[in-house]
N, C-alpha and C positions, 0 to 999 in steps of 0.2 A: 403418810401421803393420803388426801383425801377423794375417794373414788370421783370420776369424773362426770358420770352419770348413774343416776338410778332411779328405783322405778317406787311408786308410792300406791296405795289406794285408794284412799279419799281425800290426802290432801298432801300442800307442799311447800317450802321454801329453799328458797337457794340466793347465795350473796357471796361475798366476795371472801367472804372469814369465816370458819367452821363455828365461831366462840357466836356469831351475830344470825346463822340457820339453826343453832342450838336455841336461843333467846326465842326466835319465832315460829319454832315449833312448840316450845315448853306458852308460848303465849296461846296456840291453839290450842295443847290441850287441856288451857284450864280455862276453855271456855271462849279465848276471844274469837273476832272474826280476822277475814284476810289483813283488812285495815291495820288492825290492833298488831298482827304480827312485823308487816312493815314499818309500822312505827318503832318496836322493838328494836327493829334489828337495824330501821335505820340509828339509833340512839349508840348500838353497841360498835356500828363502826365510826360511831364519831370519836370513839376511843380507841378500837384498834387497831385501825387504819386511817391515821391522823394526816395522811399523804391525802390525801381522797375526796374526803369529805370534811362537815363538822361544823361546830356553833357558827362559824364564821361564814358560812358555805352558804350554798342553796341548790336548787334544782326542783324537777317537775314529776309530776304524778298524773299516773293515768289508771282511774278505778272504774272495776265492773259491778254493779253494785245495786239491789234494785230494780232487775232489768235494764239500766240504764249505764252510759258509762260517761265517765265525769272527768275533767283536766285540772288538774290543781300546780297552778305556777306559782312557785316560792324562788325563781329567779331573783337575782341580786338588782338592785337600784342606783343609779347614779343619783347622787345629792340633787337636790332643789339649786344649788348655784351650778351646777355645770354648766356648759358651753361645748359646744360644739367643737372647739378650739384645744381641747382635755387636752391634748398628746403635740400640739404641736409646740413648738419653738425656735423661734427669731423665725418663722418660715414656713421649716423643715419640720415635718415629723420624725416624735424622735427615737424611734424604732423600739421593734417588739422589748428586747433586752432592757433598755433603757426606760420602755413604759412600764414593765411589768416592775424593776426597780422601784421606781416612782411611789410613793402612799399613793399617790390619787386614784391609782389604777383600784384602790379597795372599792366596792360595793356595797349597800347595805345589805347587810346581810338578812336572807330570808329561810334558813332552813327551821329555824323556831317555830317561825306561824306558822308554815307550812303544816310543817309534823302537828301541831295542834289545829289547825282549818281542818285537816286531816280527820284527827279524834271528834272534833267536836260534829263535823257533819254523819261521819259514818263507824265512829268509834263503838264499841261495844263494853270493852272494861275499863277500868279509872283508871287517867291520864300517869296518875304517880303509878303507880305497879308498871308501865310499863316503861319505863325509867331506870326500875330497880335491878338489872341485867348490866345497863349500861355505868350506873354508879358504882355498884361493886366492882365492874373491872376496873374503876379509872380508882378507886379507894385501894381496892385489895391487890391489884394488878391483874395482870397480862402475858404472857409468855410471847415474847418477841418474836417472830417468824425470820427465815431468811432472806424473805425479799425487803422486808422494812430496813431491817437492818442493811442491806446493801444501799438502798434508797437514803438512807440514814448515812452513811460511809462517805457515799458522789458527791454529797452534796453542801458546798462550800459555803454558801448564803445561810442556811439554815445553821449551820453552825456559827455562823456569824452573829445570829439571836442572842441576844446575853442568857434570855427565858429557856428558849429552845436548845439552845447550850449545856445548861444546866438540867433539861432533864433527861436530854436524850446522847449527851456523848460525855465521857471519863474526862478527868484532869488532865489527858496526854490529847485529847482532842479529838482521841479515837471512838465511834459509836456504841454503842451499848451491844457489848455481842448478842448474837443469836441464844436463845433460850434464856434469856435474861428475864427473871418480874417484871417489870416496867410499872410503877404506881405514878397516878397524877393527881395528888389528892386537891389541887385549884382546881382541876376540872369536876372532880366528884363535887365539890361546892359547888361550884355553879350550877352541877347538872341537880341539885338539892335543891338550888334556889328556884328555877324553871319546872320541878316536878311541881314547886307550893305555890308557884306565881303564875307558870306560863310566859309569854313572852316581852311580859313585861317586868322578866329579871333581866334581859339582856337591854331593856328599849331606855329604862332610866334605872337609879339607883349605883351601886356602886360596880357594877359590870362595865356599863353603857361608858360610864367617866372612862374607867380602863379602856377599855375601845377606843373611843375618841381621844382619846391621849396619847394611845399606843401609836395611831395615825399621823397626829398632830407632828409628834416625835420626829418624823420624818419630813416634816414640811415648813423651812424654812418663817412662812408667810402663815403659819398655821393650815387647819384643817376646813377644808367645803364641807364636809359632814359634819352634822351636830345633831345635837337630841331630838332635834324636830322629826330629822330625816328618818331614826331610829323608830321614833313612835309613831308616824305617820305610814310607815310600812302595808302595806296589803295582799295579801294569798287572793290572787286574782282564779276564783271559783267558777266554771264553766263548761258545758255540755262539748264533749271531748270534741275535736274532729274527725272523723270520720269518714271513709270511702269505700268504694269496690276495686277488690284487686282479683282483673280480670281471667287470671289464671285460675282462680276457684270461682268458678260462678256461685252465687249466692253466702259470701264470704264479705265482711267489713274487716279493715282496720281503721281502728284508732289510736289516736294518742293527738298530747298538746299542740294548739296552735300555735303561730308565733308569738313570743319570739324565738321558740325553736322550729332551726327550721328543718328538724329529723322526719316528722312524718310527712311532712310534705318531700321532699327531698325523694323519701324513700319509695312511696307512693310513684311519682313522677318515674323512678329507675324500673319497676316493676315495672308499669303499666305501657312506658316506652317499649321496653324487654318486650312484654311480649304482643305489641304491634312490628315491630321487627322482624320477631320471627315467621309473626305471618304472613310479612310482605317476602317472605325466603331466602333472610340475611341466618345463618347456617353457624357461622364461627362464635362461639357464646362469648370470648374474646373481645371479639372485637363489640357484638350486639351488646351486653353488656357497659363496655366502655363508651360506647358515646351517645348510650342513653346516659349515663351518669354524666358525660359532658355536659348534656343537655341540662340537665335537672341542677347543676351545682354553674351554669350560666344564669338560670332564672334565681337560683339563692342569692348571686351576688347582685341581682339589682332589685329583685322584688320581695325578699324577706327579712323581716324588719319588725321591732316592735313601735309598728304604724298602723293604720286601719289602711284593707284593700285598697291604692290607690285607682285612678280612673282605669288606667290603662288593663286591670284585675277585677273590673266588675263591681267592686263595694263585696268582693267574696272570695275568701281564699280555697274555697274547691274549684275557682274557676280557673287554676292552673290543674287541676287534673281531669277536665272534663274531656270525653273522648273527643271530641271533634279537635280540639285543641292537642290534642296527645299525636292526634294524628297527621295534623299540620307539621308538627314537630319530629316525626318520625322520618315523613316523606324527605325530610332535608341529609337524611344518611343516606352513605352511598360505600361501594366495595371497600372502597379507601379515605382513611380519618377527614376529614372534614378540615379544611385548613385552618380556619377557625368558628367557633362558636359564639355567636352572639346571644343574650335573654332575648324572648319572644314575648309575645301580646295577647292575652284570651281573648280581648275583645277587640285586637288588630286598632285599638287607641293608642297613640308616640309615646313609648315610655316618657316618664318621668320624677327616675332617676337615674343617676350615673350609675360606672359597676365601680364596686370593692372591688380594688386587689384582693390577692390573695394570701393572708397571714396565717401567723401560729397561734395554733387551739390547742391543748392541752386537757389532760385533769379527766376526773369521775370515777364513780362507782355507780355500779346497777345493783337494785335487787327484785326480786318477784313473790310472790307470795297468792296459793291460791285457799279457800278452805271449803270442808264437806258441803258448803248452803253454796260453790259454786261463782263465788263473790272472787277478785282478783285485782293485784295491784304490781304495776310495772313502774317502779320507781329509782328515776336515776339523781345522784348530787353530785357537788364537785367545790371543790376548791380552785380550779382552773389549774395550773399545773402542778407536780406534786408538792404537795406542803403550802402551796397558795404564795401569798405573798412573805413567805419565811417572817412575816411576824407575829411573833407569838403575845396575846394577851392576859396579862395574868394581874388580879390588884392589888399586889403587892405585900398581903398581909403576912407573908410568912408560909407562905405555902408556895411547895414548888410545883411547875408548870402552867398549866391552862389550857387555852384554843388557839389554834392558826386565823389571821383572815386570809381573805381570798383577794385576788387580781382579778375579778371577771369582767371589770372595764375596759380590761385591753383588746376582748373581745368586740369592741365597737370600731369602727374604723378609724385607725390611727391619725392618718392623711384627710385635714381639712379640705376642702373641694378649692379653687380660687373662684375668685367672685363670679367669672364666666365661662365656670363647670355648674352642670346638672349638681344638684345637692344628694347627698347620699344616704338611704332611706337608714340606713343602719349605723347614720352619725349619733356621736353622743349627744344627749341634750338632759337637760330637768328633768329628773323621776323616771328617765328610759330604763331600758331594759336590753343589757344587749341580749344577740343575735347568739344563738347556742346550736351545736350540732345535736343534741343530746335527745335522743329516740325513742324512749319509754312507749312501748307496744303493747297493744292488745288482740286478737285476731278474734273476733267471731264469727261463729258459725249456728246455720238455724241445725235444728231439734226437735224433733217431734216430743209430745207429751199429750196427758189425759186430756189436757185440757187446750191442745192446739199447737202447731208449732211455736218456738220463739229462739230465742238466742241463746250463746253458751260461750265462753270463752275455749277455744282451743290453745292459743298460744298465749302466751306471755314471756314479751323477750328487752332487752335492753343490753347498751356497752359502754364501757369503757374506750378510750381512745382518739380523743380531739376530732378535727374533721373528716377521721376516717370511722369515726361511729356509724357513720348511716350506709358505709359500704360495709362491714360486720355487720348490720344488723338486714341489711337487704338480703347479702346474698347466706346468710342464714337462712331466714324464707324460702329465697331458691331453692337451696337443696333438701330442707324439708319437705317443701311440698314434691320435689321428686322423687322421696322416699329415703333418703339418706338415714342412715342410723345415727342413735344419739354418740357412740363411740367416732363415726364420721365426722360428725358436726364438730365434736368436742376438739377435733384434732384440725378443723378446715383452714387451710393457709390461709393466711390475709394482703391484700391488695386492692387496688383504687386510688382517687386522685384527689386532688385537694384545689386543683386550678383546671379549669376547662382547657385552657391552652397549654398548661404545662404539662409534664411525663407522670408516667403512670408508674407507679410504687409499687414494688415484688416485696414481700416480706422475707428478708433471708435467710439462706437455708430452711426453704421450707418447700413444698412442692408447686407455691406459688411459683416459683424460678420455671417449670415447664411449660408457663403460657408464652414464654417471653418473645418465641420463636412467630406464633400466634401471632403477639400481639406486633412484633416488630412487620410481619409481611402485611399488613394493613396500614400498614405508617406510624403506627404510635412506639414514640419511644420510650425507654425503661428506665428505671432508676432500680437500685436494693437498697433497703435500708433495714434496720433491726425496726418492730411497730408494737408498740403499745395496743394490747386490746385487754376489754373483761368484759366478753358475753356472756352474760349468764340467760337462761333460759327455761321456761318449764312450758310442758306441753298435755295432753291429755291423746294416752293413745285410743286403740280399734276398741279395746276392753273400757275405756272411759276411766283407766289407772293416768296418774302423773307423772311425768319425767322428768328431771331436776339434771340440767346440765350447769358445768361450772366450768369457764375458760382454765385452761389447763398453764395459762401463761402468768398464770396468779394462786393465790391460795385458799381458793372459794371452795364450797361443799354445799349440798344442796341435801336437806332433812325433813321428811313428811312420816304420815303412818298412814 
């Protein structure tokens, strides 16, 4: 069992696999920087946590680096032919199950350039060496854990895979027990191919065919994705976003803009929080819950990957700007709020309709800080576990490969009809959907010889659909109230996924004690079992590291 926290001195990593904080420690101490080590360790869960992430996958990065802190989106693409129309039929949209089914739901996939946009701006050692971690596992194997292996067991699609079949369950159909090797030598090739080419092993040649065929396979009419969309691809590279979270005075967070829309999200739930409480709303309960109402009203109509609409200024800090936070605050009152509608920074008629409310799924976080100070909060995903359970591989005689992903289901299923507002977070050409996914930075200023400046204190990020940005909010919260890292490691989970719908206790856990709380204010309950992986590292009073790893998974967090 791997300790849940601990404490470092000059530097750190933590992820969701002890084989992939191994990788990006051993990457520091031969010299890289923080970058170099998340690259690592993201490569080593592309193999040991095949549920999660992986070639197929994508996700977002947020680095400290430079003085400077930077977003790097390797979010998934909708084809050059999509429509708006992706999900619908005769009509009707044709629900989460049946889209995520679908090939069309796959994405181009982006975690390749990323991890190299990555190396190539702020990298320090050579691209292949940090590779070489994650090829020996998928070559020499792996020792199977028991949570894969249960995830491995449930799951009836995936073994549906002829590929996925063959590498990860027995002739009886049964999974590959716990403490089993596990070797994937298709994948050790491909990840061979990408150490000597980059990501133009996956974008043409004989990968990209497999991919697009693997797709194809599924779709009647053939494949909207083709080589174009593959090599046309871009790590959209950009000056992070950024805010004041009011509860620390002279404190930013950052992390990615949309189309995630975690830091915003998370930002908006602080900042409401603690206008709240100093208008003398008292039950954290309730103050709590319908800041998050608020802030996941405004996700469903104004977060999108679109540029600030009018009714947002032409700027997406103009949903956390005080005057506007406190607009939005004065609309709480003792008891829940019957409903919640999005609001307007610059009181212009919105202009777009809301999303419903659907299923999110999927990811991995990792963090990574090193002695120069430099830091990366980097989350991926495959969209739910195993993505879209199909596995590609080229066929030459080698078993296994890569999962893709579903991440187009995360765009809005339900086409708008002609005389509905249109939906900022509809599918369209080259979009991007809309992602919960929170990759955090916290800084704070610092004195030094030569003046104050900045420093990362935190670095955090989660696992968990769209209750990522309530784990990774009200982690913050209790931080900053002084909570220990064995508190944090253990913090119940709860929040909500629909502004008008009930609020989620995570069960059997001590979440179950608000309930009474939250029910004398109006809001109703639900239990459910919740998917989380926060992982987290912090910089305590002494200026040591602390490496925390959600305890609902099989992370380990390793520094010296």
């Amino acid at each position: 069992t791997q300790p849940q926290s601990a404490t470092w001195s000059r530097r750190g990593v933590v992820s969701a696999h002890a084989n992939a904080s191994q990788a990006g420690l051993r990457v520091l101490q031969q010299g890289g920087n923080a970058v170099d080590a998340a690259i690592a360790m993201q490569w080593v869960l592309s193999v040991v946590e095949p549920q999660s992430s992986g070639l197929g996958g994508g996700g977002f990065a947020v680095v400290w680096a430079q003085g400077k802190a930077w977003a790097f989106d390797g979010r998934e693409t909708a084809p050059a032919a999509t429509t708006a129309d992706l999900f619908m039929d005769q009509g009707l949209p044709m629900g989460f199950e049946r889209a995520r089914a679908d090939a069309r739901s796959v994405g181009v996939p982006g975690q390749v350039p990323l991890l190299l946009a990555l190396h190539r701006q702020l990298g320090r050692l050579r691209w292949s060496s940090l590779m070489q971690p994650a090829i020996q596992a998928a070559e020499q194997g792996f020792v199977v854990g028991p949570r894969l292996h249960v995830l491995l067991q449930n799951d009836p699609l995936l073994r549906a895979d002829p590929e996925a079949r063959k590498l990860y369950y027995r002739a009886d159909g049964h999974a590959v027990p716990t403490g089993t090797r596990l070797r994937n030598p298709e994948l050790g090739w491909a990840l061979r191919r990408i150490a000597a080419q980059g990501p133009r092993a996956i974008q043409q040649g004989p990968i990209a065919f497999a991919l697009l065929r693997r797709i194809a396979a599924g779709l009647p009419e053939g494949s909207a994705m083709n080589e174009a969309d593959l090599r046309d691809y871009e790590v959209r590279v950009t000056p992070a976003l950024c805010f004041e979270w009011q509860a620390l005075p002279g404190t930013r967070l950052c992390g990615p803009p949309p189309p995630s829309s975690g830091p915003l999200a998370v930002g908006q739930i602080l900042n409401l929080r603690e206008s709240l409480l100093k208008r003398g709303h008292r039950d954290e309960w309730h103050v709590y819950t319908e800041a998050a109402r608020l802030a996941y009203a405004d996700r469903a109509v104004h977060v999108a990957d679109l540029p600030p609409g009018p009714a947002l200024g032409g700027d997406w800090l103009n949903l956390l700007q005080p005057t506007y936070l406190e607009r939005r605050a004065a609309l709480v009152q003792d008891q829940r709020l019957p409903s919640v509608e999005a609001g307007s920074p610059t009181q212009i008629p919105l202009s777009h309709g809301v999303m419903p409310d659907q299923a999110e799924y999927g990811t991995t976080h990792l963090n990574a800080v090193d002695a120069q100070g430099w830091a990366v909060a980097l989350t991926s995903s495959l969209e739910s576990a195993f993505g879209a359970r199909r596995m590609v591989n080229t066929q030459q005689g080698r078993a296994g490969g890569f999962l893709l992903n579903h991440q187009l289901t995360d765009f809005a299923l339900q086409a708008p009809n002609i005389d509905q507002p249109a939906l900022a977070n509809a599918p369209g050409p080259g979009k991007r959907p809309r992602s919960s996914m929170s990759p955090l930075l916290l800084l704070t200023h610092s004195s030094n010889p030569v003046g104050p400046t900045e420093q990362v204190s935190v670095a955090l990020g989660s696992a968990g659909g769209p209750f990522i940005i309530h784990h990774v909010a009200q982690t913050l919260i209790n931080w900053q109230s002084g909570a220990d890292a064995p508190t944090l490691a253990n913090m119940p989970r709860w929040g909500l996924t629909d502004p008008q719908g009930p609020i989620w206790l995570e069960a059997g856990s001590l979440a179950l004690a608000g309930a009474e709380a939250l029910h004398r204010h109006g809001h109703p309950t639900r239990v459910s079992e919740m998917s989380s992986g926060l992982h987290a590292i912090w910089r305590d009073a002494q200026g040591h590291w602390i490496t925390l790893a959600d305890p609902r998974r099989e992370g380990a967090g390793a520094g010296r």
